[in-house]
MMTF fields as JSON, N, C-alpha, C and O atoms, coordinates in Angstrom:
{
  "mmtfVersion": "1.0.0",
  "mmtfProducer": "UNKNOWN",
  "numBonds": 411,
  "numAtoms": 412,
  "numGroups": 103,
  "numChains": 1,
  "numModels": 1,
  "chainsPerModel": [1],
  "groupsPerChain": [103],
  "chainIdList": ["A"],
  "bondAtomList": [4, 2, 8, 6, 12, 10, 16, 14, 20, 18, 24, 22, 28, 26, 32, 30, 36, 34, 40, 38, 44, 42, 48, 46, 52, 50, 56, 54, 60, 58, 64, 62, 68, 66, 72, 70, 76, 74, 80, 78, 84, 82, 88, 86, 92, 90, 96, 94, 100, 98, 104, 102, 108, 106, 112, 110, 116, 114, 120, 118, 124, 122, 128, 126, 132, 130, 136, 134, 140, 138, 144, 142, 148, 146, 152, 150, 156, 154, 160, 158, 164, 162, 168, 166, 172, 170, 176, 174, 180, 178, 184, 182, 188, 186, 192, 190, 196, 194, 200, 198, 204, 202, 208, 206, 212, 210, 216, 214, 220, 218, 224, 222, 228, 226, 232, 230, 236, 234, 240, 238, 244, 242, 248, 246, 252, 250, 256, 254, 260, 258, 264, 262, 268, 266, 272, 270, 276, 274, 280, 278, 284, 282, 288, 286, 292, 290, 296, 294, 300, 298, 304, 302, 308, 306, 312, 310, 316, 314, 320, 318, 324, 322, 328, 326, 332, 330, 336, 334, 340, 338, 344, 342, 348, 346, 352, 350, 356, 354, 360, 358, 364, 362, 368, 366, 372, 370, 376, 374, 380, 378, 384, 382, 388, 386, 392, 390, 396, 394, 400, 398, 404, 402, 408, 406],
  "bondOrderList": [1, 1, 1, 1, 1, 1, 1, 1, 1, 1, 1, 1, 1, 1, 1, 1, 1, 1, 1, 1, 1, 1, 1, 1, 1, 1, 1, 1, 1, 1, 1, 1, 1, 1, 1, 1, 1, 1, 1, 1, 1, 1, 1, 1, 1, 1, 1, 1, 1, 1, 1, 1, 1, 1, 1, 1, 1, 1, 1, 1, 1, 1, 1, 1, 1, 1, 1, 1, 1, 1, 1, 1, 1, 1, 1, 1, 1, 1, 1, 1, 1, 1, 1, 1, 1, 1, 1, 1, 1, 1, 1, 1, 1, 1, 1, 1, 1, 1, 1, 1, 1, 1],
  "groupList": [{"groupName": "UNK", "atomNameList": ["N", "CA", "C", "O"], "elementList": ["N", "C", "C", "O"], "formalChargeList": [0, 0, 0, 0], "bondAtomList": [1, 0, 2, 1, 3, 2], "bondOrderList": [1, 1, 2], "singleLetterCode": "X", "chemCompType": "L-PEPTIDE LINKING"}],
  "groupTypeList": [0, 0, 0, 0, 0, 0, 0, 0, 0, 0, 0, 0, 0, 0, 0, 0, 0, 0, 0, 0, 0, 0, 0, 0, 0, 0, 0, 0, 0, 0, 0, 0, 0, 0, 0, 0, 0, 0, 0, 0, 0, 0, 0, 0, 0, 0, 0, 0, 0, 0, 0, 0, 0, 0, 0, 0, 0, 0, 0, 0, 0, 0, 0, 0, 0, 0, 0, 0, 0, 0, 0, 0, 0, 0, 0, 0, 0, 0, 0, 0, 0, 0, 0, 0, 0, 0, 0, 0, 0, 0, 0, 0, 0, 0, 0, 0, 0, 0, 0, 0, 0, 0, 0],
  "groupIdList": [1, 2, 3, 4, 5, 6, 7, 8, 9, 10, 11, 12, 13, 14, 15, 16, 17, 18, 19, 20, 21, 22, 23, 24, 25, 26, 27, 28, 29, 30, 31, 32, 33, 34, 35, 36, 37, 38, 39, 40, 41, 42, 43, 44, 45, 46, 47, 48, 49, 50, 51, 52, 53, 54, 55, 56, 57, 58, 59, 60, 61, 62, 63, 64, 65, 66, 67, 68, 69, 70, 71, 72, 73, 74, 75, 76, 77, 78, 79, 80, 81, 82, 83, 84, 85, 86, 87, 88, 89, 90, 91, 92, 93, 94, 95, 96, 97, 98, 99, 100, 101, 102, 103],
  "secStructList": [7, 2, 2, 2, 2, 2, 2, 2, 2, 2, 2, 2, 2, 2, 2, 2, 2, 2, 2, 2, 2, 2, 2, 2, 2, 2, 2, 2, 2, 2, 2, 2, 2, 2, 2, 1, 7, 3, 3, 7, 7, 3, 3, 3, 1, 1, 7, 5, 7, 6, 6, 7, 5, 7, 7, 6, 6, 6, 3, 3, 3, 7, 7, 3, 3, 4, 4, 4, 7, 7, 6, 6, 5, 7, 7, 7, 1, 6, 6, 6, 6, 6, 7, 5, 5, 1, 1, 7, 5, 7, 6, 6, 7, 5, 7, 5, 1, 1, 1, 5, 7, 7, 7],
  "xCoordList": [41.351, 42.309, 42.801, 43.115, 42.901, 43.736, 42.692, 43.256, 41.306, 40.49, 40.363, 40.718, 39.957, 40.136, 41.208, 41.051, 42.705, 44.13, 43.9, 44.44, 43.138, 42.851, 41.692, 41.432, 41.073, 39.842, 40.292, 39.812, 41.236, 41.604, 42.681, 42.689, 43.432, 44.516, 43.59, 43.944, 42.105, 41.582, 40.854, 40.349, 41.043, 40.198, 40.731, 40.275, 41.879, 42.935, 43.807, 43.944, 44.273, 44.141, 42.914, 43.016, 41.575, 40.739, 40.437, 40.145, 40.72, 41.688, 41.82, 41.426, 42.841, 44.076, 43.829, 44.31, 42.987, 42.614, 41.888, 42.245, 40.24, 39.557, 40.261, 40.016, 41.602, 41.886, 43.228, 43.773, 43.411, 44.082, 43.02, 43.156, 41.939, 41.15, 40.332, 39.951, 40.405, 39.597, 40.994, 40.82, 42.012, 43.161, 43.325, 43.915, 43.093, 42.929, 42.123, 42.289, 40.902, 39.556, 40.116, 40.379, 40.23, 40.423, 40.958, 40.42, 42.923, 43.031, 42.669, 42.871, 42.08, 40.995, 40.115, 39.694, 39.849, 38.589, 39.265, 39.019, 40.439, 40.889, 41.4, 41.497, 41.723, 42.68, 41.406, 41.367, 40.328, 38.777, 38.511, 38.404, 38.429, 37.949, 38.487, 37.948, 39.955, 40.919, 40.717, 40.792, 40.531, 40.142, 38.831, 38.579, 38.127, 36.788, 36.746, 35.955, 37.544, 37.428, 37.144, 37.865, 35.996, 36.008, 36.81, 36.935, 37.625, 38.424, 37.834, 36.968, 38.168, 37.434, 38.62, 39.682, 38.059, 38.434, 38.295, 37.249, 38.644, 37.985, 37.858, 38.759, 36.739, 36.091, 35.589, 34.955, 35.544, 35.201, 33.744, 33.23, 32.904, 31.263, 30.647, 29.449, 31.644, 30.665, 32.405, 33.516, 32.058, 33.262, 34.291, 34.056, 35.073, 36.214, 37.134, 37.857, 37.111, 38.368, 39.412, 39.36, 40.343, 41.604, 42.083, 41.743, 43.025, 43.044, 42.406, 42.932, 40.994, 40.423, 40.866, 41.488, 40.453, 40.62, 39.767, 38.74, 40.212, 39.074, 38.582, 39.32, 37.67, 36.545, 35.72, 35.708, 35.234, 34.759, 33.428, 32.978, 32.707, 31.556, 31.926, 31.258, 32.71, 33.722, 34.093, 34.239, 34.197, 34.311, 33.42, 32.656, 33.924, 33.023, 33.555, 33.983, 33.779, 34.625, 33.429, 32.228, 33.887, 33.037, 33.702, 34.735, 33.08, 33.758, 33.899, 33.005, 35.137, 35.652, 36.072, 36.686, 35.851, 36.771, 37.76, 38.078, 38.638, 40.176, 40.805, 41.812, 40.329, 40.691, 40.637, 41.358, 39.597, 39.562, 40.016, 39.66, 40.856, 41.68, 42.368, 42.781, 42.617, 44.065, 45.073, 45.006, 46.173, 47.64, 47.497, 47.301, 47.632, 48.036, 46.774, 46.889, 45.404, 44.7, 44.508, 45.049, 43.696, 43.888, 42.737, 41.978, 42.512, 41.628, 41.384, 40.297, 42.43, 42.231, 41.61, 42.012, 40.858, 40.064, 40.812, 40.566, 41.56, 42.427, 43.303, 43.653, 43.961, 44.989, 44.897, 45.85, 43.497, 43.712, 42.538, 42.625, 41.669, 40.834, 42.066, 43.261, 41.143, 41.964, 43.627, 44.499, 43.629, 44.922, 44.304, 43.131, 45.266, 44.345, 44.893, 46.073, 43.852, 43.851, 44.638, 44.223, 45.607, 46.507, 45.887, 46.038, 45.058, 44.011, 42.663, 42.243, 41.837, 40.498, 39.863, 40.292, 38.958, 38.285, 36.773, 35.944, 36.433, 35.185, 34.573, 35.26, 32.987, 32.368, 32.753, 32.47, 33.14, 33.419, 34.64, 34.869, 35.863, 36.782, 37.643, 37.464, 38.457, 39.379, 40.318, 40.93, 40.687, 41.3, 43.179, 43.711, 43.496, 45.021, 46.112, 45.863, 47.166, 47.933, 48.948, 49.526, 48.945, 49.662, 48.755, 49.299, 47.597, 46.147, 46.771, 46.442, 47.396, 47.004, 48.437, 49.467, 48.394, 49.778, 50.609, 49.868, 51.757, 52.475, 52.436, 52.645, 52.021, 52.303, 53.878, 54.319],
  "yCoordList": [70.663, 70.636, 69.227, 68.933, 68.247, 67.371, 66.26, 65.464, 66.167, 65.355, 65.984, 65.256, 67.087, 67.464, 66.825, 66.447, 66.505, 66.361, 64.347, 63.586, 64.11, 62.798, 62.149, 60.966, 63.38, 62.957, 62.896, 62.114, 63.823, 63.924, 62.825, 62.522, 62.489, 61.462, 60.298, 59.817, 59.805, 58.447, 58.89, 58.078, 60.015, 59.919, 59.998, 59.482, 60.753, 60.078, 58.572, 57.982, 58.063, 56.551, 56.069, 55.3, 56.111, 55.664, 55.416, 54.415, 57.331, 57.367, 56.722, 56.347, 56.739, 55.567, 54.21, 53.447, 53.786, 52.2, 52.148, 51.398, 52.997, 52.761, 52.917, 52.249, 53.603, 53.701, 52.421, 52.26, 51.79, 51.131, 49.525, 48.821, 49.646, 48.54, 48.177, 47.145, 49.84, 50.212, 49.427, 48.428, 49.898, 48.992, 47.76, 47.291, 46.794, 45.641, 44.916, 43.842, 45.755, 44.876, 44.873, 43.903, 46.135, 46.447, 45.104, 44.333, 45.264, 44.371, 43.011, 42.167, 42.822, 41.247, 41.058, 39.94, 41.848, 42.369, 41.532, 40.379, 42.743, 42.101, 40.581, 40.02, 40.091, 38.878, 37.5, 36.542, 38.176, 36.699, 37.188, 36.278, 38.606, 38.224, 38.106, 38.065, 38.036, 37.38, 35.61, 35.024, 34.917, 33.842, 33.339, 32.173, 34.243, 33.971, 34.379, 33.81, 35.324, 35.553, 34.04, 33.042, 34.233, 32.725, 32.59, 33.711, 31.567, 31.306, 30.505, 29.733, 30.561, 29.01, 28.659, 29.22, 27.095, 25.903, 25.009, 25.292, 23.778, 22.911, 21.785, 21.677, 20.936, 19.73, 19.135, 19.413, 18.194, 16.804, 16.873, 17.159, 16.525, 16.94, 15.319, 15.044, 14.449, 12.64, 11.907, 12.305, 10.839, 10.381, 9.722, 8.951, 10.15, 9.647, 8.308, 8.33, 7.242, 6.17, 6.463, 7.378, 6.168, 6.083, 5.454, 4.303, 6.23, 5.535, 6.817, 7.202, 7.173, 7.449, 8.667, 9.417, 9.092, 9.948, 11.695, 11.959, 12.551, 13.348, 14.16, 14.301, 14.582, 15.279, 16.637, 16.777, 17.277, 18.316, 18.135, 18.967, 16.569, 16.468, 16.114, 16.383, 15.677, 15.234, 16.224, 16.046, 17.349, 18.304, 19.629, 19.879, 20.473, 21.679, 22.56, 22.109, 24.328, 25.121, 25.369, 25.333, 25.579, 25.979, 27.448, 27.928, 27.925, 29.095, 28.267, 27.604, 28.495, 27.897, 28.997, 29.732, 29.447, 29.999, 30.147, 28.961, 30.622, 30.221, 29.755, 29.082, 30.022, 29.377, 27.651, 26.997, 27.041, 25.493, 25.2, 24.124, 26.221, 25.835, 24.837, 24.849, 23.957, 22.599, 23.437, 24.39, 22.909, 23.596, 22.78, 21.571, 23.715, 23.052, 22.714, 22.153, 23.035, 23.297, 23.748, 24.753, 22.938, 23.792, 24.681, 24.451, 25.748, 26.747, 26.704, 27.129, 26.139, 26.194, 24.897, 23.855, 24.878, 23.64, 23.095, 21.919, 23.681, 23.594, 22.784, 21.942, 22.881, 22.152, 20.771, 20.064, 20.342, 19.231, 18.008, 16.78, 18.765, 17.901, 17.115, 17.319, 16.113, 15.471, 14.633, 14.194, 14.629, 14.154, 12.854, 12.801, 11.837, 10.869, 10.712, 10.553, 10.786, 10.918, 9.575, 8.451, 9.71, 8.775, 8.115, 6.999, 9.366, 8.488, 8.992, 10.105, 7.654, 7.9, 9.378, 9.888, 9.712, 11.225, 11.075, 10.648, 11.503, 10.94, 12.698, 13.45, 12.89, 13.686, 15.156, 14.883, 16.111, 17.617, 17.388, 18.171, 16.518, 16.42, 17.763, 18.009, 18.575, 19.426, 18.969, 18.022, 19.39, 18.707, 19.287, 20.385, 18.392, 19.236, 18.426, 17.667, 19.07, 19.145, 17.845, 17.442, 17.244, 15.569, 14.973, 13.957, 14.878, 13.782, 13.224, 12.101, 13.906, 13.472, 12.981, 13.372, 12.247, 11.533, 12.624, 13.277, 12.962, 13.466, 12.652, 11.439, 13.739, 13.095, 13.864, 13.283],
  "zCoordList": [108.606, 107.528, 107.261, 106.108, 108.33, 108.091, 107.305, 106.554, 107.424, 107.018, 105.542, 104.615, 105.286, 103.486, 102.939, 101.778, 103.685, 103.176, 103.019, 102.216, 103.872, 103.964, 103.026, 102.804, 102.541, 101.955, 100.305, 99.485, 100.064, 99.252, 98.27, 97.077, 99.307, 99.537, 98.791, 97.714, 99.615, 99.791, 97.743, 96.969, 97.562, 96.351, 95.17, 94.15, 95.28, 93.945, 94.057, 92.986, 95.025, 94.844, 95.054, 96.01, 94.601, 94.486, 92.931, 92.276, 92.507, 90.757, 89.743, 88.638, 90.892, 90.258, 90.293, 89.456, 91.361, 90.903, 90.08, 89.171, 89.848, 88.143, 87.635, 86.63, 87.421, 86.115, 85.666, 84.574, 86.764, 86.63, 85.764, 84.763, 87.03, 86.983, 85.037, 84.483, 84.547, 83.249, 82.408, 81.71, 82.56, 81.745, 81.994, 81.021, 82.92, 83.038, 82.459, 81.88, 82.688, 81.622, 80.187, 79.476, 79.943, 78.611, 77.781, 76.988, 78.641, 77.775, 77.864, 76.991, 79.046, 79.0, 78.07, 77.77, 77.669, 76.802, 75.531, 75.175, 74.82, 74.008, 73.622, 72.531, 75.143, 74.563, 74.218, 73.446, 75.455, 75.089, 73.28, 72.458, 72.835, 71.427, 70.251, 69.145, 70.654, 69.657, 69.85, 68.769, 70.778, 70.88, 70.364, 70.062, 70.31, 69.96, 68.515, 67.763, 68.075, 66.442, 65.444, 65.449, 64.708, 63.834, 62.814, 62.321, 62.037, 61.152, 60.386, 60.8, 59.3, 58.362, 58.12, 57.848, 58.345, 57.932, 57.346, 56.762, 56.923, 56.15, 57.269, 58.1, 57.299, 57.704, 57.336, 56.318, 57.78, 56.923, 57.12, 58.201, 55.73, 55.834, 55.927, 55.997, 55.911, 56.007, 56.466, 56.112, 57.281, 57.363, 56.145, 55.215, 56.437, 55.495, 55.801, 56.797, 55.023, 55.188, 54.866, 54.045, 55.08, 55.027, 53.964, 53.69, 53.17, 51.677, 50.3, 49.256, 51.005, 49.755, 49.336, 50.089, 47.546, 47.32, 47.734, 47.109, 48.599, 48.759, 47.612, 46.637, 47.634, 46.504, 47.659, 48.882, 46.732, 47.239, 48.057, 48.845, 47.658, 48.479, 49.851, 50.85, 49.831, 51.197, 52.342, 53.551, 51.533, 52.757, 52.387, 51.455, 53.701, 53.791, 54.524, 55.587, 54.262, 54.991, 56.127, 55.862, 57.189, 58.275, 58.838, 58.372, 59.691, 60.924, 62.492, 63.017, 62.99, 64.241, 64.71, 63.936, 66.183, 67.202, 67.027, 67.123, 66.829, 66.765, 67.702, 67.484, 69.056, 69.88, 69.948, 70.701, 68.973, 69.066, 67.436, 66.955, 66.525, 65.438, 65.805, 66.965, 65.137, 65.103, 64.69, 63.914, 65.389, 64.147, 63.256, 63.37, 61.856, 60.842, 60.103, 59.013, 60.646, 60.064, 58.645, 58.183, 57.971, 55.916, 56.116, 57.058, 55.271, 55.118, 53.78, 53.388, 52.745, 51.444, 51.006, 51.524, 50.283, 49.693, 48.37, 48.1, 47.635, 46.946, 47.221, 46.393, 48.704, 48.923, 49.219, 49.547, 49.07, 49.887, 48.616, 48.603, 47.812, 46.411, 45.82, 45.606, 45.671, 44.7, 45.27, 44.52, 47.082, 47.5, 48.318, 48.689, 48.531, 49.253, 50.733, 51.044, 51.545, 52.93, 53.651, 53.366, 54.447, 55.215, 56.578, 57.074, 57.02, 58.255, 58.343, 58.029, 58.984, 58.635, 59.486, 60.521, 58.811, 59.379, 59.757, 58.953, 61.197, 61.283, 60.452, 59.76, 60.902, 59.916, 61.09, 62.256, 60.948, 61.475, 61.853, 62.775, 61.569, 61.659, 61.132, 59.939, 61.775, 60.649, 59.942, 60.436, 58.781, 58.149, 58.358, 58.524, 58.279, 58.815, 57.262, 56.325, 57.712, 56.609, 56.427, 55.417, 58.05, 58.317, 57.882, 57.448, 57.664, 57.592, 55.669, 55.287, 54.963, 53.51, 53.093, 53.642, 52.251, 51.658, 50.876, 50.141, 50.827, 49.966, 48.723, 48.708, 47.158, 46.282, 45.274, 44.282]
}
């Protein structure tokens, strides 16, 4: 009797750890492919000087990780044609929203 009572014992906390262990992954699971989800962005498609006016040949939206997004990153191409850039950008640079002069 006492080994069924023991056998039993060893096999619902056994249970209870997959099922603990299945919620752990899980949400591991989730948090790597929110990091890994891609975002577009805009980057610089040839290097840029400092000074110039940008134009659309100048850049190019790409997909990034989100995990290696810049803050402040632009996504809109809109926001940034036609403004002139404050520091130089080498070429896959992201383009961020401090980089351009207020007009």
């Amino acid at each position: 009797m006492s080994n069924t009572r023991a056998l039993l014992i060893s096999l619902l906390v056994s249970v209870f750890a997959v099922i603990l262990l299945f919620f752990y992954i899980s949400s591991r699971e989730n948090e790597l492919l929110e990091m890994v989800t891609p975002i577009q962005v805009i980057v610089a498609a040839k290097d840029i000087p400092e000074g110039v006016r940008v134009d659309a040949n100048s850049l190019e939206l790409v997909e990034i990780p989100q995990k290696y997004v810049q803050p402040g990153a632009v996504s809109d191409m809109k926001r940034v044609i036609n403004r002139n850039i404050n520091v130089p950008a080498l070429k896959g640079t992201q383009m961020l929203e401090s980089m351009f002069i207020d007009t």
